[in-house]
C-alpha positions in Angstrom: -16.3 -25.8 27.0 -15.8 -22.1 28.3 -12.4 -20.3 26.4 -13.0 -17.5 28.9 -9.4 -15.7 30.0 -9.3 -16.1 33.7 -9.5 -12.6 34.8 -13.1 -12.3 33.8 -15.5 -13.2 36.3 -19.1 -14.6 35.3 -22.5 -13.1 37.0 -25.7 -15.1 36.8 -27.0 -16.1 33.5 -29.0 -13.5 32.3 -31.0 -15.9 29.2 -30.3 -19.0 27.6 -31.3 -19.8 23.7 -31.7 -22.1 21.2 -27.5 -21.8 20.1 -26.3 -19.6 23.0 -26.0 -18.4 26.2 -25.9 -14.7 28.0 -24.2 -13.9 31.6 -24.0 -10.6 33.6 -19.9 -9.3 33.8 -20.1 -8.1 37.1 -16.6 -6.4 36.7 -17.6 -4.8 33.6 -21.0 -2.8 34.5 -23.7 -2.3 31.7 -22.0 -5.6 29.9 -22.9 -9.0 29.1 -20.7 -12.3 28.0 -22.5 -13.7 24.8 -21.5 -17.6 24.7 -22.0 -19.8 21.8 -23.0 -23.5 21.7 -21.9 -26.1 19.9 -25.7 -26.4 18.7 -27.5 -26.1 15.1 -31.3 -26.0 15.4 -34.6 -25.6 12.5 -38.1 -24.9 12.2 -37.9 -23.8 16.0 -35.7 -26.4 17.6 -38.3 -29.1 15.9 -34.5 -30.4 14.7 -31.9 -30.1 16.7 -28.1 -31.6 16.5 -24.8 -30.7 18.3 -22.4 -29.7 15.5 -18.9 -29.9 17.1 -17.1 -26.3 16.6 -20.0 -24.5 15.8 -19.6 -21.9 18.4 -15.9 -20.7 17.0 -17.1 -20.1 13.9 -20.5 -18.7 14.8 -18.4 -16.7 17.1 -15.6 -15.6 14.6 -18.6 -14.8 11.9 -20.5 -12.3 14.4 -17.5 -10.7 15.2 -16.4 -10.0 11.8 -20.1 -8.9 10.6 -20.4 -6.5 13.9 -16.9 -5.0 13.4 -17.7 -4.4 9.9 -21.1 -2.8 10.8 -19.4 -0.5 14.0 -16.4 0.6 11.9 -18.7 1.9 9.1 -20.6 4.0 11.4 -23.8 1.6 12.3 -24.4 1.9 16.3 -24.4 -2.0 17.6 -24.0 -3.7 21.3 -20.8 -5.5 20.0 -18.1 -4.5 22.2 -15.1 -6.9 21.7 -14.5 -10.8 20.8 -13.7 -12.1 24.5 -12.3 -15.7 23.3 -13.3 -18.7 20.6 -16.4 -19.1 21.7 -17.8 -15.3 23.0 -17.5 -12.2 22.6 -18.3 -9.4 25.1 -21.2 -6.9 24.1 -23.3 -4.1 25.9 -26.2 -5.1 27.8 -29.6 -4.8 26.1 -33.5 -5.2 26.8 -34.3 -7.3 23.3 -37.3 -6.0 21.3 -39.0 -9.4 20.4 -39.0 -8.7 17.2 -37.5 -10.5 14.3 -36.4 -7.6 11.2 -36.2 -9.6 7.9 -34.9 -8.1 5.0 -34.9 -9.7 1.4 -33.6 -8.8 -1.9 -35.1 -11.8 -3.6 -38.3 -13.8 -2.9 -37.8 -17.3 -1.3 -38.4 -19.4 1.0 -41.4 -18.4 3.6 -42.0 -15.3 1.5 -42.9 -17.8 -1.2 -45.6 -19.8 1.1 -47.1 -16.8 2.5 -47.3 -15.5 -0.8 -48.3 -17.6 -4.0 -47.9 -17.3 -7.0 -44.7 -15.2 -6.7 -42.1 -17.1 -8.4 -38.8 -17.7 -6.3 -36.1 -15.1 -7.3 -38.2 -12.2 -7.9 -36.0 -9.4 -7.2 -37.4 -6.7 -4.8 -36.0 -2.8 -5.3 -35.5 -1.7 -2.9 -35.1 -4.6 -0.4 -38.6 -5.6 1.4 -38.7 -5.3 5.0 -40.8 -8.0 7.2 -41.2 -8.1 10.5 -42.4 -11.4 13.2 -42.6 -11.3 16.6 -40.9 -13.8 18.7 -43.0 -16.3 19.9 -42.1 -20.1 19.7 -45.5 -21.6 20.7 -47.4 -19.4 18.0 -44.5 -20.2 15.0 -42.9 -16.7 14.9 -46.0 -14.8 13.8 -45.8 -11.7 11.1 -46.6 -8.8 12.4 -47.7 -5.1 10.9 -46.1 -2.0 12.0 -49.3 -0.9 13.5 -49.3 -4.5 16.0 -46.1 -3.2 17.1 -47.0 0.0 18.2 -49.9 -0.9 19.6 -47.9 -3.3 21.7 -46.5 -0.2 23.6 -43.8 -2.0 24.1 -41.3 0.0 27.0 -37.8 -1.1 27.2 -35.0 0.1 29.4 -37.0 3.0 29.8 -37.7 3.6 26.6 -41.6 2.9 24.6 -41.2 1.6 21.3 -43.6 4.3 18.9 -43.5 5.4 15.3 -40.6 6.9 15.7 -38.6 4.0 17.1 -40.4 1.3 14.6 -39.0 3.5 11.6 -35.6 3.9 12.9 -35.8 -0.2 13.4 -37.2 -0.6 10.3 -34.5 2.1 8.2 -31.5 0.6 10.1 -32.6 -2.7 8.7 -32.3 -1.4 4.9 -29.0 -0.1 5.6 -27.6 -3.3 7.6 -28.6 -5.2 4.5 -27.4 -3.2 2.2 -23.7 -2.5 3.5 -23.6 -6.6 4.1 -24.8 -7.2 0.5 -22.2 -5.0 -0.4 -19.8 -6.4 1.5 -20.2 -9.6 -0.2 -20.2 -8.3 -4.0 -16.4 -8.6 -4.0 -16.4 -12.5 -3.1 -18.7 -12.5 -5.7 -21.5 -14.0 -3.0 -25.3 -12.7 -3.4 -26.9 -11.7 0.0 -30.5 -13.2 -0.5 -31.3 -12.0 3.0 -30.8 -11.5 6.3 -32.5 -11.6 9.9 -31.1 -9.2 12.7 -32.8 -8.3 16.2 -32.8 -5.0 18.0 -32.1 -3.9 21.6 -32.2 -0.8 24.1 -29.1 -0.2 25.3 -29.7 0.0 29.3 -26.8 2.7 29.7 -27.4 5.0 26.8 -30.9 4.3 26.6 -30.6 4.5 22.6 -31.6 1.4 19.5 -28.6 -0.4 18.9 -28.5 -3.6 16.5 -28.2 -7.0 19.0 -28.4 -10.4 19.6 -25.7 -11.8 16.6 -25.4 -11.8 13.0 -23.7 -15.1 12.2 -24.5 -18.4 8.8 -27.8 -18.6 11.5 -28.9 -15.1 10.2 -29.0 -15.1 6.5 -28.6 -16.6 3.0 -25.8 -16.9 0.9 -25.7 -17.8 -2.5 -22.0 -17.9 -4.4 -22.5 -16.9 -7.9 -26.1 -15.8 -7.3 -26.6 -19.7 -7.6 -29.1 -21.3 -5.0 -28.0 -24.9 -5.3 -24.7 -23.8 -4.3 -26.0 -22.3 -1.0 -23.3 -22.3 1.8 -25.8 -20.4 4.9 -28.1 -22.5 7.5 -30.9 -23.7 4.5 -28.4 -26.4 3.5 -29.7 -28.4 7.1 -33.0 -27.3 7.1 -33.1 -28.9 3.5 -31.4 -32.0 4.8 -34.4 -35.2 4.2 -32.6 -37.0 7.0 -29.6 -36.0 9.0 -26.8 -38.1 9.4 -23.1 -37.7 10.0 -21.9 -36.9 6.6 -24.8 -34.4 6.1 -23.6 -32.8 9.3 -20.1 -32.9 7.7 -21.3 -31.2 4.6 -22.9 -28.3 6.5 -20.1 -27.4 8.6 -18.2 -27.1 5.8 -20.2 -24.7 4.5 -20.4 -22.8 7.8 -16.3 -23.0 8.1 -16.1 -21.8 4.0 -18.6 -18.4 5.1 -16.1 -17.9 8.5 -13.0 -17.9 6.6 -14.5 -15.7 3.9 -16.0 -13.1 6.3 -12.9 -12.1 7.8 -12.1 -11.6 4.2 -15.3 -8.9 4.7 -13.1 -6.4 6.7 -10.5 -5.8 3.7 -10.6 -4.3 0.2 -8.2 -4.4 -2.6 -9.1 -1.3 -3.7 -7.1 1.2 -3.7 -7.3 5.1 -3.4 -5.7 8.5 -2.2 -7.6 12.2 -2.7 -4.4 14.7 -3.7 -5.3 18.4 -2.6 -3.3 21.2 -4.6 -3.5 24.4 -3.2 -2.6 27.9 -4.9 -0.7 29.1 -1.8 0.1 28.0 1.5 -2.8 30.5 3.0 -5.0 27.8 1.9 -3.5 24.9 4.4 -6.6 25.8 6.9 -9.3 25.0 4.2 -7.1 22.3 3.1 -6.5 20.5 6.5 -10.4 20.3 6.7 -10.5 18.2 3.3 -8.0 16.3 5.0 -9.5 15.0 7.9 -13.1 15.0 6.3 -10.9 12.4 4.4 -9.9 10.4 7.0 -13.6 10.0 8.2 -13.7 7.8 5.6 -10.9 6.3 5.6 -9.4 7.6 2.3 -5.3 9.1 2.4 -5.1 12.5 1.6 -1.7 14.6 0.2 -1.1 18.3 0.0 1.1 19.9 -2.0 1.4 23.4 -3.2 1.4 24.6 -6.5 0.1 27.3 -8.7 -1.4 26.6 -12.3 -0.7 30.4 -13.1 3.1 30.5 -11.7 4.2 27.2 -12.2 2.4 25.5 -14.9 5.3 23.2 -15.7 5.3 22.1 -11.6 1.7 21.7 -11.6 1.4 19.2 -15.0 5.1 17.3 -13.3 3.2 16.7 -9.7 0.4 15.6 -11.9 2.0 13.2 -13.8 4.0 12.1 -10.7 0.7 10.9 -8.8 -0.7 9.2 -12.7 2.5 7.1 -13.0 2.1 5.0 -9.7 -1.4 2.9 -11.1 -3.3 4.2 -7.4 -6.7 5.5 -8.5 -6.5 9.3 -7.7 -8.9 12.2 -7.4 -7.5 15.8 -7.2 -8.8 18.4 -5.4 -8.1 22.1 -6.7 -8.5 24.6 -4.2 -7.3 28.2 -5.1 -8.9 31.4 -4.6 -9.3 34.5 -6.8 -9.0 33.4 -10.1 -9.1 29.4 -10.2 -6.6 27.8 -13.1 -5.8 25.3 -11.3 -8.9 23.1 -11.5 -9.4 23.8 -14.5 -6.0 23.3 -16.0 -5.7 19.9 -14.3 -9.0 19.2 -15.6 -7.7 19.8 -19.4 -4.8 17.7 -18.7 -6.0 14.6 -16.8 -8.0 11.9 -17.8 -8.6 11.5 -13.4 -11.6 13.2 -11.7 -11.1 16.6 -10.8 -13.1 19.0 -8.0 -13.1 22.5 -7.2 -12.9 23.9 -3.5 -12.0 27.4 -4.1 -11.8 29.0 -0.4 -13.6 32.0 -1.0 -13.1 35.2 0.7 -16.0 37.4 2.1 -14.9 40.5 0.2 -14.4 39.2 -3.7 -16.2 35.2 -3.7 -19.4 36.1 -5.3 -16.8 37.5 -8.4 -13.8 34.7 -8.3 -16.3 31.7 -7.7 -17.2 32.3 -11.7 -13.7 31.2 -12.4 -14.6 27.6 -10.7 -17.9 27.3 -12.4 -17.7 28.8 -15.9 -14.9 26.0 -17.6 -13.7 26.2 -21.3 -15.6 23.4 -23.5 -14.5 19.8 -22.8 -13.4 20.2 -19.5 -15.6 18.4 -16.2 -14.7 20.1 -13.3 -17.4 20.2 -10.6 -17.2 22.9 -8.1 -18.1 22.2 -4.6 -17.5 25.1 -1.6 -17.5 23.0 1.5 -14.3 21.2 1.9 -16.6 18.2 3.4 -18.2 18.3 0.2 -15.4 17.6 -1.7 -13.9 15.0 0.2 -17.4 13.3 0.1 -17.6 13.7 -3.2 -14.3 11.9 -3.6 -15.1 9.0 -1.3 -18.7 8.8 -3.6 -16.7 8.3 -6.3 -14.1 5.2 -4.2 -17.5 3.7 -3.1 -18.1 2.3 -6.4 -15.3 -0.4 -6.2 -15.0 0.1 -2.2 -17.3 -1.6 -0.4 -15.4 -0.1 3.2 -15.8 3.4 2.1 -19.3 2.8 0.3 -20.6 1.2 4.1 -19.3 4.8 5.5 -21.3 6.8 3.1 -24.8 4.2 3.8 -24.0 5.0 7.1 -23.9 8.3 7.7 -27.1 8.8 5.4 -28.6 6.2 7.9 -27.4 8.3 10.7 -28.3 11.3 9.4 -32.0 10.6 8.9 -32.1 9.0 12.8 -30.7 12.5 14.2 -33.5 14.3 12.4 -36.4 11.7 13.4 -35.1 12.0 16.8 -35.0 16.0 17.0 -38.4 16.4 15.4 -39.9 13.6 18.0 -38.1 15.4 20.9 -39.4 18.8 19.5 -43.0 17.8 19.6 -42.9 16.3 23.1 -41.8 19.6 24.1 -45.0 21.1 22.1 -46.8 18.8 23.5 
């Protein structure tokens, strides 16, 4: 039953649920061993079957989703898949709290609801909330029940602050999974996640697991063709075949979410610089770049000097089909940007690095383009690389969950300062 390598000893066990099992890694302080079961359960364990292999692939779907999520930026307790069956993550105290998120209206939403008509599409995504209790059914709650709950969890007391982080993180998880799933053409209807305080670092981190428990799936947008959990709850009597039928669609999402963790897009940001004095400002595009995960070139040439060279590298970086945007950074008087602009049917930015003496004269050359050219001009060499992967997000749904990210993490770091700032008023 356990696929655990031998060299990793098991503490007590820390909870048991409904599909899986958590135990204390004595040898790994501040980490847990989350073990899956071989179990499929509804309406609160009122049905229950054992569906054989249903912990690898519950297992091999929460990795994929929580490596997806951690690589794009979101912070989780997912530390590393441990075998077939469990994967290793921090240890959390679990906020009993349920976070919903829908983009269209079924299911309980519809019986708690009438007279909504099932596929109602919500902009931007509704955000529910329940609090985890089995003998009360999982009952809604408001914002306001859960901060009056004062909840306190590894230190920490669940307020305002930490309900809207909950609640903003939620958005964003959807919204980088629904994403995710665009290019397998699969709609995310929605999706459940819980929440838990990290008992090292003290901070929110997304928990528990995200696996074909957690949401729905809909290939084609189509509900009768749904492949997540609903295809047992719907099941009028369950009998081997049906249990056949739904692991198949369990097996079909775990193949396909591996699939989650690539992109066949393509795409590479070019940097031309005027000069080699430039290589400081360009270096920065460079690894602002990298942060999202985009290749980056730089090559010198000058639009004024060398217009030939400029309009060959050009043409060298058209002819290979990968989807290019060039960055123009030259100082004093900018042709660069501005001839490429003219000449290439590919987006084109200006980063002009300008100089403390003369940038309030050459930055004109950056901003005031002859008619029919598009040349944006942007002065922080972060800004340009963002701006590039902005433009890679539409097709990429790797570099698109970077940029949902950091907006998501953004907004936390701010909410945090200004909550820390008025303790100290206080």
């Amino acid at each position: 039953f356990f696929l655990i390598s031998l060299d990793l000893k098991l503490g007590k066990k820390v909870n048991e649920g409904k599909t899986k099992e958590v135990y204390e890694l004595p040898d790994i302080p501040g980490c847990v061993l989350m073990q899956s079961k071989d179990q499929i359960t509804a309406g609160n364990a009122a049905r229950k079957d054992r569906m054989e292999g249903k912990a690898a692939i519950s297992n091999t779907t929460t990795s994929c989703v929580f490596q997806l999520l951690q690589e794009a930026g979101i912070k989780t307790a997912f530390v590393r898949k441990q075998s077939d069956t469990a994967f290793i993550a921090a240890h959390c105290e679990m906020i009993p709290i349920e976070w919903v998120c829908r983009r269209i209206a079924t299911g309980s939403f519809l019986k708690r609801n009438p007279g909504v008509k099932e596929g109602y599409k919500f902009y931007p995504p509704k955000i529910e909330m329940f609090y985890k209790d089995d003998a009360n059914n999982d009952p809604q709650w408001s914002e306001e029940q859960l901060i009056e709950a004062k909840f306190c969890f590894a230190g920490l007391t669940i307020g305002q602050t930490e309900v809207d982080i909950m609640a903003r993180s939620t958005q964003a998880i959807f919204e980088i999974l629904e994403k995710s799933w665009q290019p397998q053409n699969c709609t995310l209807v929605d999706l459940k996640i819980e929440f838990g305080v990290n008992i090292l670092t003290k901070e929110i981190v997304l928990a528990d697991v995200i696996d074909n428990d957690s949401w729905r799936l809909w290939p084609s947008g189509d509900r009768s063709q749904q492949k997540d959990k609903q295809s047992y709850r719907d099941l009028k009597e369950v009998t081997p075949e049906a249990l056949q039928m739904v692991k198949r669609n369990f097996e079909w999402v775990a193949e396909r979410v591996e699939l989650l963790l690539k992109t066949k897009s393509q795409g590479r940001v070019v940097v031309l610089m005027g000069s080699p004095s430039d290589l400081s400002h360009c270096e920065k595009i460079k690894k602002a770049c990298a942060t999202f995960g985009i290749p980056c070139e730089l090559r010198v040439t000058s639009a004024h000097k060398g217009p030939d060279e400029t309009l060959r590298i050009k043409a060298e970086y058209e002819g290979d089909g990968i989807p290019t945007v060039f960055v123009a950074v030259a100082g004093r008087s900018n042709g660069l940007g501005p001839v490429m602009s003219g000449n290439t049917a590919y987006p084109v930015v200006n980063c002009p690095p300008l100089s403390a003496d003369w940038g309030t004269q050459d930055v004109w050359s950056s901003l005031r383009l002859p008619s029919g050219l598009g040349c944006p001009t942007t002065l922080s060499p972060e800004g340009a690389a963002q701006f590039a992967a902005q433009i890679f997000g539409l097709n990429n749904h790797l570099v698109w969950a970077k940029l949902r990210s950091n907006m998501l993490n953004t907004w936390i770091s701010l909410k945090q300062a200004d909550k820390k700032l008025r303790e100290c008023t206080l």
